[in-house]
C-alpha atoms as an extended CHARMM CRD file, in Angstrom:
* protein
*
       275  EXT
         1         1  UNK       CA            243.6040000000        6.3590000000      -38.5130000000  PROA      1               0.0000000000
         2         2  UNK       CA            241.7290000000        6.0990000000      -35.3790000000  PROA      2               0.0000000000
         3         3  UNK       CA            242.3540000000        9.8570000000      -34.5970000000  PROA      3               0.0000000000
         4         4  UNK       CA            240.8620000000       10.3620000000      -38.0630000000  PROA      4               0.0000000000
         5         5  UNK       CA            237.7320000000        8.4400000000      -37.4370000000  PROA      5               0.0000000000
         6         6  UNK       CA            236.8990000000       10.3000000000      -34.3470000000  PROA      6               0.0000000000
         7         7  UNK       CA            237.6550000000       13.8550000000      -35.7140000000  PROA      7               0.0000000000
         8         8  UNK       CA            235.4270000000       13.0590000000      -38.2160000000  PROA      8               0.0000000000
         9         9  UNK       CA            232.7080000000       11.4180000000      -35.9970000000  PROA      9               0.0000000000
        10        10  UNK       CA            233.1610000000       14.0640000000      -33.5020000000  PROA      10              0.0000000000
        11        11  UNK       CA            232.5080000000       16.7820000000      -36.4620000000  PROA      11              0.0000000000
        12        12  UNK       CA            229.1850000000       15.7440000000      -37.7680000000  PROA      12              0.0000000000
        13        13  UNK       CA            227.5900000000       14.8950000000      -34.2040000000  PROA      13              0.0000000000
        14        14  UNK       CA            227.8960000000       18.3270000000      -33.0340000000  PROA      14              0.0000000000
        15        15  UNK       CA            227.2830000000       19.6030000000      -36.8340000000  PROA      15              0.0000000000
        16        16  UNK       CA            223.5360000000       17.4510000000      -36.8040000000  PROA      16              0.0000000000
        17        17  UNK       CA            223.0390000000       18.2160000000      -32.7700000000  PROA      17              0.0000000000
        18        18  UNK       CA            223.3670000000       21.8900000000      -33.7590000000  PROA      18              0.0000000000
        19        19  UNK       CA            220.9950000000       21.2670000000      -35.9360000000  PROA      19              0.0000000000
        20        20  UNK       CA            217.9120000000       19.6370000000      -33.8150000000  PROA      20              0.0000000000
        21        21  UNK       CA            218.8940000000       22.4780000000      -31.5010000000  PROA      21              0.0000000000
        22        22  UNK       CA            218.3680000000       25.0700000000      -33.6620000000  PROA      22              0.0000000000
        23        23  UNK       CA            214.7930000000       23.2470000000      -34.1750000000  PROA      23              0.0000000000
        24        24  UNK       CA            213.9310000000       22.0290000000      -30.7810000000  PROA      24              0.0000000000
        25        25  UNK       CA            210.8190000000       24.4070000000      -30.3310000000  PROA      25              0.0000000000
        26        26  UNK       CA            209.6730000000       24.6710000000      -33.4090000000  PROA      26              0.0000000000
        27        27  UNK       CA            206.2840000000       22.5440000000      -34.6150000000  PROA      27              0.0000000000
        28        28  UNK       CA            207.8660000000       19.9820000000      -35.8700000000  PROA      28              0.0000000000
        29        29  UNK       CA            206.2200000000       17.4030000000      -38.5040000000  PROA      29              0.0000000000
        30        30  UNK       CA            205.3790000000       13.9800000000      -37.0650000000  PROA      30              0.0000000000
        31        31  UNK       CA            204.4330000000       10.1680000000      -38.6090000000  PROA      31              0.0000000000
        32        32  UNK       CA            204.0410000000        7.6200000000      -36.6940000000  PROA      32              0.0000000000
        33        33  UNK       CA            205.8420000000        4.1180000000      -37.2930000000  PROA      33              0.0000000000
        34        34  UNK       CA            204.0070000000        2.6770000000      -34.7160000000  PROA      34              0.0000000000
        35        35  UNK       CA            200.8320000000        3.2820000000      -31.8550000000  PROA      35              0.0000000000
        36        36  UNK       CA            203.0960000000        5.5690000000      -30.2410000000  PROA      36              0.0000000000
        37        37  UNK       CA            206.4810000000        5.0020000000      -32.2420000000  PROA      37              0.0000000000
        38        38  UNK       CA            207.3100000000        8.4050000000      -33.8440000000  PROA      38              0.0000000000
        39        39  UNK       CA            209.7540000000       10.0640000000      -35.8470000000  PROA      39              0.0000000000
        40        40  UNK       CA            209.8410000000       13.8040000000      -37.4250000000  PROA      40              0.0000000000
        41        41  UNK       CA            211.1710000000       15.5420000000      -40.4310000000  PROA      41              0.0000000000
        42        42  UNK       CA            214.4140000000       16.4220000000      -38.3580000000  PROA      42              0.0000000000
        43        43  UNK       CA            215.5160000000       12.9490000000      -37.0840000000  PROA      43              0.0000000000
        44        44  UNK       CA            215.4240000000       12.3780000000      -41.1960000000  PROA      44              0.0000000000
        45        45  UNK       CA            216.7980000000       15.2550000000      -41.9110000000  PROA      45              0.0000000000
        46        46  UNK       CA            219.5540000000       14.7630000000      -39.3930000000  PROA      46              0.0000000000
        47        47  UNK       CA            220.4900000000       11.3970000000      -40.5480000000  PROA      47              0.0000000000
        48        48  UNK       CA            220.3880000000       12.4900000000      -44.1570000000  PROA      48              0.0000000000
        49        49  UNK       CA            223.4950000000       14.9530000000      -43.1250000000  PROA      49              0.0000000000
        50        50  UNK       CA            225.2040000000       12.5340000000      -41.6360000000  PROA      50              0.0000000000
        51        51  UNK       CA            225.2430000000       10.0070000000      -43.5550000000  PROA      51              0.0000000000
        52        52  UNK       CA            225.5340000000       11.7890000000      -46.7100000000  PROA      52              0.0000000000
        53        53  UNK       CA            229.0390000000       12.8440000000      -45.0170000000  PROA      53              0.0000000000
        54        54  UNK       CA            229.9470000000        9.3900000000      -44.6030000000  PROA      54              0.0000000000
        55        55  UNK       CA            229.3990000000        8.4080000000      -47.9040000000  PROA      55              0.0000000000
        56        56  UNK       CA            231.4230000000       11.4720000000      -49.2080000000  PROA      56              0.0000000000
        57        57  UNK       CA            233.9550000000       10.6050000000      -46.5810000000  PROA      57              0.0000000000
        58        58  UNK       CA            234.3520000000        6.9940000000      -46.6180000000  PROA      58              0.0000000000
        59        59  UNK       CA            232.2830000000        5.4690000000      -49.6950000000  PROA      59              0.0000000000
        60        60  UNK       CA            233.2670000000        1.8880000000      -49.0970000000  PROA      60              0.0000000000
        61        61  UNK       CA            231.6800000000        1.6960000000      -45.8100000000  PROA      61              0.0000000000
        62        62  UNK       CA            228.6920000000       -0.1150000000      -44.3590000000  PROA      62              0.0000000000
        63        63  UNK       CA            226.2250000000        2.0740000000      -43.1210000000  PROA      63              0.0000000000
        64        64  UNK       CA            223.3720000000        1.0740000000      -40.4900000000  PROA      64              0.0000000000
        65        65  UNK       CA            220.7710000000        3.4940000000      -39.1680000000  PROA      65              0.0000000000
        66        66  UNK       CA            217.3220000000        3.9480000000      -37.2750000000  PROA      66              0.0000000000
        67        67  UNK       CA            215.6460000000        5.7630000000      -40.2080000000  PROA      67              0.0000000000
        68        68  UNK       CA            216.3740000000        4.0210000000      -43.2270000000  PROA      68              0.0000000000
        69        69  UNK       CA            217.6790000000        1.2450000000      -45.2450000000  PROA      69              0.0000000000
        70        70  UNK       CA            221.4050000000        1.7380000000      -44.5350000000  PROA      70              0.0000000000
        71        71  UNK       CA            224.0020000000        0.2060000000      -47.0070000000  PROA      71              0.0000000000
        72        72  UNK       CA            225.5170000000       -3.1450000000      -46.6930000000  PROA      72              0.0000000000
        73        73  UNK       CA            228.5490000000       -3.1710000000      -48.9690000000  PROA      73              0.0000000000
        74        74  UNK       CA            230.6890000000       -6.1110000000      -47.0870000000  PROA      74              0.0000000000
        75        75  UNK       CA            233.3350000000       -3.2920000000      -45.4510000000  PROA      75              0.0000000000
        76        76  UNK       CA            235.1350000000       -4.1640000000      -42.4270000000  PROA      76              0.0000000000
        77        77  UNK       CA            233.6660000000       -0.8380000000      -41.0840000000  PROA      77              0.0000000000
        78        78  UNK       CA            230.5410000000       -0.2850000000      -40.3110000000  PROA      78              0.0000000000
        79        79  UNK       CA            228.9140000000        3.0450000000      -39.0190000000  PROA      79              0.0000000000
        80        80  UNK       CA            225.7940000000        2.7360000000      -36.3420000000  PROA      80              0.0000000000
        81        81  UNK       CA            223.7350000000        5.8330000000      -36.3500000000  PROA      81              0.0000000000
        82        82  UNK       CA            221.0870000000        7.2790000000      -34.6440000000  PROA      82              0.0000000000
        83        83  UNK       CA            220.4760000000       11.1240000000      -35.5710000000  PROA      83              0.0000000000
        84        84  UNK       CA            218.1950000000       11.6550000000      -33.1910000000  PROA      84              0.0000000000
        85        85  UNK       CA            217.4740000000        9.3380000000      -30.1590000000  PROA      85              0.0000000000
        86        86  UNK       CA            214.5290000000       10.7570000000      -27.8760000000  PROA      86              0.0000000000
        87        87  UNK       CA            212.3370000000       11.9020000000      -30.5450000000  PROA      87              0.0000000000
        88        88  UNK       CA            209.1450000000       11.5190000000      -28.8590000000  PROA      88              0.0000000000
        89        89  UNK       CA            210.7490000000       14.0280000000      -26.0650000000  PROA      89              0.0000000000
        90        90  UNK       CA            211.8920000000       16.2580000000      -29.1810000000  PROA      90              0.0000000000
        91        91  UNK       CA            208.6790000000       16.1540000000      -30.3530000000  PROA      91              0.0000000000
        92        92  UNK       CA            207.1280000000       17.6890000000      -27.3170000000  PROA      92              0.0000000000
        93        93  UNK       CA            210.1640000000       20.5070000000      -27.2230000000  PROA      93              0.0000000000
        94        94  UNK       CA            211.2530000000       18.2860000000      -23.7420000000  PROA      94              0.0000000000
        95        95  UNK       CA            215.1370000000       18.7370000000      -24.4640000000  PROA      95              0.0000000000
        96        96  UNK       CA            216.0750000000       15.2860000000      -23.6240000000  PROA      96              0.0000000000
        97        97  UNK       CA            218.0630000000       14.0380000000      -26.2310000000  PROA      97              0.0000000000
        98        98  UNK       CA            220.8810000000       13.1270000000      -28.3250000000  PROA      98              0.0000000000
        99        99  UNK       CA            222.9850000000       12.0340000000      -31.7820000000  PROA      99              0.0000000000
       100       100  UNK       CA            224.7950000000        9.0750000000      -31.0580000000  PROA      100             0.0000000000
       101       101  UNK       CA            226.9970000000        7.8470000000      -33.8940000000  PROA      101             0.0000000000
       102       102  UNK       CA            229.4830000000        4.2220000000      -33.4760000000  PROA      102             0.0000000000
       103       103  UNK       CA            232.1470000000        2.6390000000      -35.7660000000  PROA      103             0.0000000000
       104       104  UNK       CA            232.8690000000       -0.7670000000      -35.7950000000  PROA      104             0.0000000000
       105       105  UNK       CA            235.5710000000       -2.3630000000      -37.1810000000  PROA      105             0.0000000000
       106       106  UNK       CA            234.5790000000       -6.1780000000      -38.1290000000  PROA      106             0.0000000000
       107       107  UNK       CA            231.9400000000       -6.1190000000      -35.7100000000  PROA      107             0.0000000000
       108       108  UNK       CA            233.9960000000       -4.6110000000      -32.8750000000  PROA      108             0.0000000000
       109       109  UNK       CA            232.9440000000       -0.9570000000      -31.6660000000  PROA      109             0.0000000000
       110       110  UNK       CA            235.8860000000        0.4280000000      -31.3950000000  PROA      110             0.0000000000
       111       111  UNK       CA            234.4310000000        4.7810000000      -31.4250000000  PROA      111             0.0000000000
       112       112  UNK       CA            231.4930000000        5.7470000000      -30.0380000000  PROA      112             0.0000000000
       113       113  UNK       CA            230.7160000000        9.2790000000      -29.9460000000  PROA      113             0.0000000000
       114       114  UNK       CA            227.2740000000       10.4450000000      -27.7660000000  PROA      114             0.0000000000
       115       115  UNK       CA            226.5270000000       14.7500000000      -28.9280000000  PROA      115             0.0000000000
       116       116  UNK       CA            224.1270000000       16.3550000000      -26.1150000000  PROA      116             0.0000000000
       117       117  UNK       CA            223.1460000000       19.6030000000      -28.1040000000  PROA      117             0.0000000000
       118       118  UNK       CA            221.4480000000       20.9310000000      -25.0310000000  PROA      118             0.0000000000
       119       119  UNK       CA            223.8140000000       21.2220000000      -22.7500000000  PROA      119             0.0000000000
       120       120  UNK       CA            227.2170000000       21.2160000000      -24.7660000000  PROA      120             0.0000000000
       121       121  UNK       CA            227.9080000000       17.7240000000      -23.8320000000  PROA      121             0.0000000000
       122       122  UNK       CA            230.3720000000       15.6060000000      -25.4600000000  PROA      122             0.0000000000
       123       123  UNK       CA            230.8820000000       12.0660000000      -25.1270000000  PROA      123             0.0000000000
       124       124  UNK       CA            233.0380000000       10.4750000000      -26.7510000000  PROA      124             0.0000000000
       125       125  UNK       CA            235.1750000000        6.6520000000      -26.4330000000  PROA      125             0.0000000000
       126       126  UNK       CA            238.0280000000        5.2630000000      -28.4750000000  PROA      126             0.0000000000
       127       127  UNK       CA            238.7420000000        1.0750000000      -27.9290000000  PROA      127             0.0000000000
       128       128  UNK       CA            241.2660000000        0.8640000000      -24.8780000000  PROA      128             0.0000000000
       129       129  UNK       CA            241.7540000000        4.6810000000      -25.0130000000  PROA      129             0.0000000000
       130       130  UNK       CA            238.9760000000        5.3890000000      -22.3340000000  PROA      130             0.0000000000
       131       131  UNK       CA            236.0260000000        7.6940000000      -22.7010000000  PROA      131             0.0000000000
       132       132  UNK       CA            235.4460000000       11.5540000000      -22.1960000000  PROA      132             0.0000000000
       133       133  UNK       CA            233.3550000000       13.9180000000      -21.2400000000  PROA      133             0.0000000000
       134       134  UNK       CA            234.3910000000       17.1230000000      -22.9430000000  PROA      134             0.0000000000
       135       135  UNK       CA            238.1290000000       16.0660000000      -22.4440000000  PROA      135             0.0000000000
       136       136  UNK       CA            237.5340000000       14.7070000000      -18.9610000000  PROA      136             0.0000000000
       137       137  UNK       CA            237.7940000000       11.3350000000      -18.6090000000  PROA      137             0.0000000000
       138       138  UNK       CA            234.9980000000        9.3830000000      -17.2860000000  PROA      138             0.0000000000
       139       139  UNK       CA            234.9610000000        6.5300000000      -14.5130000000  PROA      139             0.0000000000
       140       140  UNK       CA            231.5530000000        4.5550000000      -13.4400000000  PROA      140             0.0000000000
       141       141  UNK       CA            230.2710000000        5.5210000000       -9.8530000000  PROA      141             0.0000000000
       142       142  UNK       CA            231.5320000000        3.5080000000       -6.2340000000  PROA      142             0.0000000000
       143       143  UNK       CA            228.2610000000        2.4910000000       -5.0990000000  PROA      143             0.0000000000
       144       144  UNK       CA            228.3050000000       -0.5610000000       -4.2660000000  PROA      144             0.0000000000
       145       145  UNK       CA            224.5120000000       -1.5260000000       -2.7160000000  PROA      145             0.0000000000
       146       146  UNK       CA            221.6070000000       -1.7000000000       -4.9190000000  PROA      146             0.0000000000
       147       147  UNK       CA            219.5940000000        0.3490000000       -2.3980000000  PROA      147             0.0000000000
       148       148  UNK       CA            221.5340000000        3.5530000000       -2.6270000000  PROA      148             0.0000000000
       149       149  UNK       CA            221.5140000000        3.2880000000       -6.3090000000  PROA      149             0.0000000000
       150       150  UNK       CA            219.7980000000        5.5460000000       -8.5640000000  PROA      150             0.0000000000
       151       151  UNK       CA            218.9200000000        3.7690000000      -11.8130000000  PROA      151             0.0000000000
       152       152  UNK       CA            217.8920000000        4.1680000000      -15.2930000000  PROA      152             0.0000000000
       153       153  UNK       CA            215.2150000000        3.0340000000      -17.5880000000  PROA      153             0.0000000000
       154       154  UNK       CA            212.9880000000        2.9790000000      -20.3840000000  PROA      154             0.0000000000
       155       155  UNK       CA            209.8060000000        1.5310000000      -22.0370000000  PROA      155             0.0000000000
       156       156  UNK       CA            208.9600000000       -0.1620000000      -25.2480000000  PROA      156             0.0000000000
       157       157  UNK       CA            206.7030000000        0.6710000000      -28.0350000000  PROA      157             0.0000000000
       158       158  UNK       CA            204.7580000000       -1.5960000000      -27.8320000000  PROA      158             0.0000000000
       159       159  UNK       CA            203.8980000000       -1.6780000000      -23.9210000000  PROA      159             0.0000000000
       160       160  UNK       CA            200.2460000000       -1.4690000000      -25.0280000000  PROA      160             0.0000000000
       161       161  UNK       CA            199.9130000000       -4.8780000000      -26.7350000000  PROA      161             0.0000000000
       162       162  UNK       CA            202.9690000000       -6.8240000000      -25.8400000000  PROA      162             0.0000000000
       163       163  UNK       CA            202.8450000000       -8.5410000000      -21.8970000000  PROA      163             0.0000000000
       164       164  UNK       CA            207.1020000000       -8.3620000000      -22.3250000000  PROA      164             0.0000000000
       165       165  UNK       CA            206.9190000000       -4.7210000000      -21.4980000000  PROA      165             0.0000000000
       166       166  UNK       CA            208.9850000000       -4.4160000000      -18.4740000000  PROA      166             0.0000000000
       167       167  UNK       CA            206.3950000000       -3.2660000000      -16.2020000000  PROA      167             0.0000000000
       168       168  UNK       CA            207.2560000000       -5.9880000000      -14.0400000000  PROA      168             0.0000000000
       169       169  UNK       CA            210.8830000000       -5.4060000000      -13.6750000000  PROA      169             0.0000000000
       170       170  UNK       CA            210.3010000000       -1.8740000000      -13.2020000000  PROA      170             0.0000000000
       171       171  UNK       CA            207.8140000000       -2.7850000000       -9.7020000000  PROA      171             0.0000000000
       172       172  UNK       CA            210.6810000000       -4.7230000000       -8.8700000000  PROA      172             0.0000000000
       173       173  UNK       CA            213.6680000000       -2.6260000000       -9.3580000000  PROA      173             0.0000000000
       174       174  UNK       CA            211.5280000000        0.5520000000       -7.8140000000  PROA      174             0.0000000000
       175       175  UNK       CA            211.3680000000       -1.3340000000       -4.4270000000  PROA      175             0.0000000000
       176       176  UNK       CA            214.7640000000       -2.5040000000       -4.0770000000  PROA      176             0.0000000000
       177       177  UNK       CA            216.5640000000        0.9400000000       -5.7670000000  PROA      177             0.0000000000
       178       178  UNK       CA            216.9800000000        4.3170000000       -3.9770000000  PROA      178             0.0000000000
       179       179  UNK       CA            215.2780000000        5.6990000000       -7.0640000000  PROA      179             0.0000000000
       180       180  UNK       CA            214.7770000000        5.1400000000      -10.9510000000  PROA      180             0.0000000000
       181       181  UNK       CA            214.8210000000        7.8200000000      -13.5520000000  PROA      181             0.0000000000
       182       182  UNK       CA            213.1060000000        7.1820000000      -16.7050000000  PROA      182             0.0000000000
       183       183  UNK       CA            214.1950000000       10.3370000000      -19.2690000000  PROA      183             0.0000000000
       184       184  UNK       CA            213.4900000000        8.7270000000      -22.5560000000  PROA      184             0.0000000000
       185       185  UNK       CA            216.9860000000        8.6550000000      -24.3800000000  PROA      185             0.0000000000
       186       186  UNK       CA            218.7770000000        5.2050000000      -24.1430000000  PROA      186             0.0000000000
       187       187  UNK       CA            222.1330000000        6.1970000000      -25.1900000000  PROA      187             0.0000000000
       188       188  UNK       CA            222.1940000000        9.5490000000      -22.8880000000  PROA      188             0.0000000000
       189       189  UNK       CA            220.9720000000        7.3860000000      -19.8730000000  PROA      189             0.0000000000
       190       190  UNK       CA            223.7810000000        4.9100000000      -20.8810000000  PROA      190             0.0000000000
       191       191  UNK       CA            226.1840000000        7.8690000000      -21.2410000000  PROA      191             0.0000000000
       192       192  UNK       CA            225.1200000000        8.7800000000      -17.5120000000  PROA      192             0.0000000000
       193       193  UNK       CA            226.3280000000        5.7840000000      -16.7750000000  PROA      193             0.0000000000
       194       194  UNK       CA            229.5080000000        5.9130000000      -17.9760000000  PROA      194             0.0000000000
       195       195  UNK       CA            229.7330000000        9.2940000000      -16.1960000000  PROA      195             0.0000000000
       196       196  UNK       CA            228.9090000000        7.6380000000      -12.9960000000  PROA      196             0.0000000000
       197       197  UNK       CA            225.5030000000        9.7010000000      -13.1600000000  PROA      197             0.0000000000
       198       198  UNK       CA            223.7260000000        6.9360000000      -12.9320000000  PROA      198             0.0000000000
       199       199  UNK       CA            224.3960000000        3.8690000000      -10.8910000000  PROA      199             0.0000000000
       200       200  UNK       CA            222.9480000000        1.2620000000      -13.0730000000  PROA      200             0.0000000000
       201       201  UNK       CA            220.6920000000        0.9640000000      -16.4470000000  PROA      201             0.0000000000
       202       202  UNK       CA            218.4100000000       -1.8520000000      -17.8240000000  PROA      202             0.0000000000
       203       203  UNK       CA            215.6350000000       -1.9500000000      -20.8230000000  PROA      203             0.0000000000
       204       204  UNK       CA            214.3730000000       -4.3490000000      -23.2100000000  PROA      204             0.0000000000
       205       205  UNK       CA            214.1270000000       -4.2300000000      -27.1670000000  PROA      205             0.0000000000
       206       206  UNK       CA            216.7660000000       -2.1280000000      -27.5850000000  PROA      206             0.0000000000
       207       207  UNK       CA            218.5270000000       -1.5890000000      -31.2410000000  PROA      207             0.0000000000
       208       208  UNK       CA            222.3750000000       -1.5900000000      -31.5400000000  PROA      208             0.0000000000
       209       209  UNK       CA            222.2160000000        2.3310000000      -32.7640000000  PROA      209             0.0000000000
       210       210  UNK       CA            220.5570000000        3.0430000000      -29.2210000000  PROA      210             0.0000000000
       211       211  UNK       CA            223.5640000000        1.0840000000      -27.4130000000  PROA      211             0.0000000000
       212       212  UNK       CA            226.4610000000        1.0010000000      -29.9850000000  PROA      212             0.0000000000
       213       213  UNK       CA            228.3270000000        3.6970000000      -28.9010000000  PROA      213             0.0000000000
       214       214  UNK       CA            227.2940000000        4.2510000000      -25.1090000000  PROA      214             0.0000000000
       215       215  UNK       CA            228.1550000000        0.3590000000      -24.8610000000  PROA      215             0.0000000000
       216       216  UNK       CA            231.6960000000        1.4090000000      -25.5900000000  PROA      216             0.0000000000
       217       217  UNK       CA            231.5270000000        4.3380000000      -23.1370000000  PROA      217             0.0000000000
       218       218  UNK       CA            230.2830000000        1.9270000000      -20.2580000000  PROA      218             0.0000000000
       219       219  UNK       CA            233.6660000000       -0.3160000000      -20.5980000000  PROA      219             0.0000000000
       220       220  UNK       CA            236.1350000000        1.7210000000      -21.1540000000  PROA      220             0.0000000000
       221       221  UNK       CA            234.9650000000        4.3350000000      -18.1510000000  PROA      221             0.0000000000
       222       222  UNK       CA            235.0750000000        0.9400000000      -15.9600000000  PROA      222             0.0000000000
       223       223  UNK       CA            231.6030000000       -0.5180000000      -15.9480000000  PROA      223             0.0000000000
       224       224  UNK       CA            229.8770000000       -3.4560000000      -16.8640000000  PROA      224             0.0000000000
       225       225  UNK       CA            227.5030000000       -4.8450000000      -19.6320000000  PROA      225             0.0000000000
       226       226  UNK       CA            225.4410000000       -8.0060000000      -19.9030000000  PROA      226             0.0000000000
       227       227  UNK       CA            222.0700000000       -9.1360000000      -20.8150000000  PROA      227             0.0000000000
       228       228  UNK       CA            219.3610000000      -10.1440000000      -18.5210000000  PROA      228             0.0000000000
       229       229  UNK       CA            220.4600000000      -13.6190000000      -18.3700000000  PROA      229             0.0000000000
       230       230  UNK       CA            223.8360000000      -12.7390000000      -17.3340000000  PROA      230             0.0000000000
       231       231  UNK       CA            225.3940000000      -13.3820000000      -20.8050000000  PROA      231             0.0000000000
       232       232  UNK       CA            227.8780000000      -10.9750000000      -22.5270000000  PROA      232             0.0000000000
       233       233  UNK       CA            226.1420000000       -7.8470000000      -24.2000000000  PROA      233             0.0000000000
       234       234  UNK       CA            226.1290000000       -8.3290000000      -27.8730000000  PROA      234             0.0000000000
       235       235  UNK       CA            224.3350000000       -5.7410000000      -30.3930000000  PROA      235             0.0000000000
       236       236  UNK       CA            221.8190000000       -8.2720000000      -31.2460000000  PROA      236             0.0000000000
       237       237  UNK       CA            221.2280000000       -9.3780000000      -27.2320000000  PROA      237             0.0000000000
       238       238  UNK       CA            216.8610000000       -8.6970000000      -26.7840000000  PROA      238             0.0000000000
       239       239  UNK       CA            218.1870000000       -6.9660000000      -23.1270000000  PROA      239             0.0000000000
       240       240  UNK       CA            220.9350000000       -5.0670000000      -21.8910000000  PROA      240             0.0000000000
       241       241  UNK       CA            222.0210000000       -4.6520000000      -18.0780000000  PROA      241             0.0000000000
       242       242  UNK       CA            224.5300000000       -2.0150000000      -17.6760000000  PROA      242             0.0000000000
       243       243  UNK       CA            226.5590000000       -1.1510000000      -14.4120000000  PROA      243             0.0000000000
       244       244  UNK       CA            229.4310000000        0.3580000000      -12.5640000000  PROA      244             0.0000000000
       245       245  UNK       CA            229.9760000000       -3.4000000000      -12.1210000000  PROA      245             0.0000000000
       246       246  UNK       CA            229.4660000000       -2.9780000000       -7.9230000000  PROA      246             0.0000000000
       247       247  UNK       CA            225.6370000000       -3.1890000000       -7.8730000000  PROA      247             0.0000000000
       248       248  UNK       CA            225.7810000000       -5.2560000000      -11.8200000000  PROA      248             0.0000000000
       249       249  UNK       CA            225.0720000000       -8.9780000000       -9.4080000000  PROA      249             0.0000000000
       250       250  UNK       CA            222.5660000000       -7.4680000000       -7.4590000000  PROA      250             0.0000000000
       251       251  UNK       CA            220.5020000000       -6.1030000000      -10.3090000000  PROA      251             0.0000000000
       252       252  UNK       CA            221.2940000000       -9.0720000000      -11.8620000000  PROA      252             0.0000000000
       253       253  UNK       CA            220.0460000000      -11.4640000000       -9.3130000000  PROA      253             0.0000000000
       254       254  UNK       CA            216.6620000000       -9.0720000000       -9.1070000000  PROA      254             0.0000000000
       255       255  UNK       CA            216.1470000000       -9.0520000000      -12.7960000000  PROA      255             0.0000000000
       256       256  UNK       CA            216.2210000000      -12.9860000000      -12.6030000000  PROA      256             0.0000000000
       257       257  UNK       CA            214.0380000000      -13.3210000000       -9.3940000000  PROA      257             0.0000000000
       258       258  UNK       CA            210.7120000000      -11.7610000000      -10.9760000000  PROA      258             0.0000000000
       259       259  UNK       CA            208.8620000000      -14.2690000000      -12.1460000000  PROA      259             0.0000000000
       260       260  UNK       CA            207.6500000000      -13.7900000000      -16.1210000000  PROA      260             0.0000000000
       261       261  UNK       CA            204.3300000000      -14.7620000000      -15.4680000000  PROA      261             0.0000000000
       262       262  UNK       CA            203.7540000000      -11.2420000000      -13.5390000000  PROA      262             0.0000000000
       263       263  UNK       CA            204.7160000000       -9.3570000000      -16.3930000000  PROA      263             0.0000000000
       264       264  UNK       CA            201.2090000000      -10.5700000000      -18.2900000000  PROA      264             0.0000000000
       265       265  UNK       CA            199.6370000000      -10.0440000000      -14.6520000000  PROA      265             0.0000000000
       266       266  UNK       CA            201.0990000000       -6.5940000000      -14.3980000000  PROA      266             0.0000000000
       267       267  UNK       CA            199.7300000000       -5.6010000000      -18.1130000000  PROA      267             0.0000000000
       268       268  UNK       CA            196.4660000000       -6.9100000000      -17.4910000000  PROA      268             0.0000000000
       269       269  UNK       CA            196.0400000000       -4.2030000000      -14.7020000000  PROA      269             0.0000000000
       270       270  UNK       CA            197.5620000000       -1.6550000000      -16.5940000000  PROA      270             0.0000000000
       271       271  UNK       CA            195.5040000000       -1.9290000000      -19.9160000000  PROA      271             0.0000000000
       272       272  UNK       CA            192.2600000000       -1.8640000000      -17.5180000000  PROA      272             0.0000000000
       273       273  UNK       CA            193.1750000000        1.8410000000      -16.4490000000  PROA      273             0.0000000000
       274       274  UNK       CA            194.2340000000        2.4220000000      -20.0680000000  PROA      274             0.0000000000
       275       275  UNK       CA            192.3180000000        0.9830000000      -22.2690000000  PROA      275             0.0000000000
């Protein structure tokens, strides 16, 4: 059935990503959810072809998305969608996104499939059956110190009025790291990591359809997941760490060494230049 699942899931990811490609330079239609939280007529659009699939495909299943209500019908499956993460960079015509669809099977992942329009890119992991990369099978990076890591992040929406913005772990993290790369999709950059691209990855005020089915990627390519605190990475964690598991401690121990009071410190300074 699994085989099924992933045909399927692997079918409308590249049908939608085909899609936003298609429509990547075009002026696209914007509203804003938020200050600077977008989304456009194509991440609804998108989402309204996938999930119109599902239904079609698999009626008695729970449904939970980015753009809209979702369904809740008390399934043992539920599908985690987001049809388009990196709008704002979609917006711009910056081709730095992604369709990342997950299945989870009472409250497991156990598929997660990551569609890269832009460059053909395939991701895709089953529950103990690894992950892929267009076929090939993916394994975190070796390195193993924090300084020769290059690392991933990304910024909340509401860095403007909220002091828990993670300005301060970014000073941090930018002294200790060879370098950090901040590109504006969450799954992709937790793809990369699964891909051994990236070295390490850590954000705040994440959803579970930006980690859902790059969170499956990370283990089963080898690598590690936690929150902030060290804890076991759960959908609903408020932070996510992820790792090729060599430099995870290290970040970890980082992470946990900044004090919290400099994050209010930090955004003081930055809403005086940017007010």
């Amino acid at each position: 059935m699994i085989r099924d699942y992933r045909a399927f899931a692997v079918a409308i990811a590249r049908e939608a990503g085909a899609f936003l490609k298609a429509r990547c330079h075009d002026t696209h239609t914007v509203h804003y959810k938020g200050e600077i939280n977008i989304v456009t007529e194509e991440d609804r659009l998108s989402e309204d072809m996938i999930v119109s699939q599902i239904r079609k495909r698999f009626p008695d299943h729970d449904i939970l998305t980015e753009e809209s209500k979702g369904i809740d019908r008390g399934s043992d499956y539920r599908w985690i969608i987001d049809p388009l993460d990196g709008t704002t960079n979609y917006a711009h015509g910056y081709p730095v996104f992604c369709v990342s669809i997950a299945l989870e099977k009472k409250g497991d992942v156990i598929l997660g499939v990551i569609y890269n329009p832009m460059l053909r890119e395939l991701f895709v992991a089953e529950k103990n059956r690894g992950a892929f990369l267009n076929r090939r099978r993916l394994s975190v990076s070796g390195t193993s110190a924090l300084s020769r890591s290059l690392l991933a992040t990304g910024f909340p929406y509401d860095i403007r009025r909220n002091a828990d913005n993670n300005m301060n772990y970014f000073i941090g993290m930018a002294l200790k790291a060879q370098a950090i790369r901040r590109a504006g999709s969450a799954a992709l950059d937790l793809a990369y990591v699964a891909a051994g691209r990236f070295d390490g990855f850590w954000e705040l005020k994440l959803h579970p359809w930006d980690t859902a089915a790059a969170s499956l990627m990370i283990r089963e390519a080898g690598g590690t997941l936690s929150d902030i605190s060290g804890n076991p990475y759960q959908l609903s964690s408020s932070g996510i760490v992820a790792s090729n598991g060599r430099v995870h401690r290290a970040m970890l121990r980082l992470l946990q060494s900044i004090n919290p009071i400099s994050i209010a410190s930090t955004s003081s300074i930055f809403l005086k230049i940017h007010p």
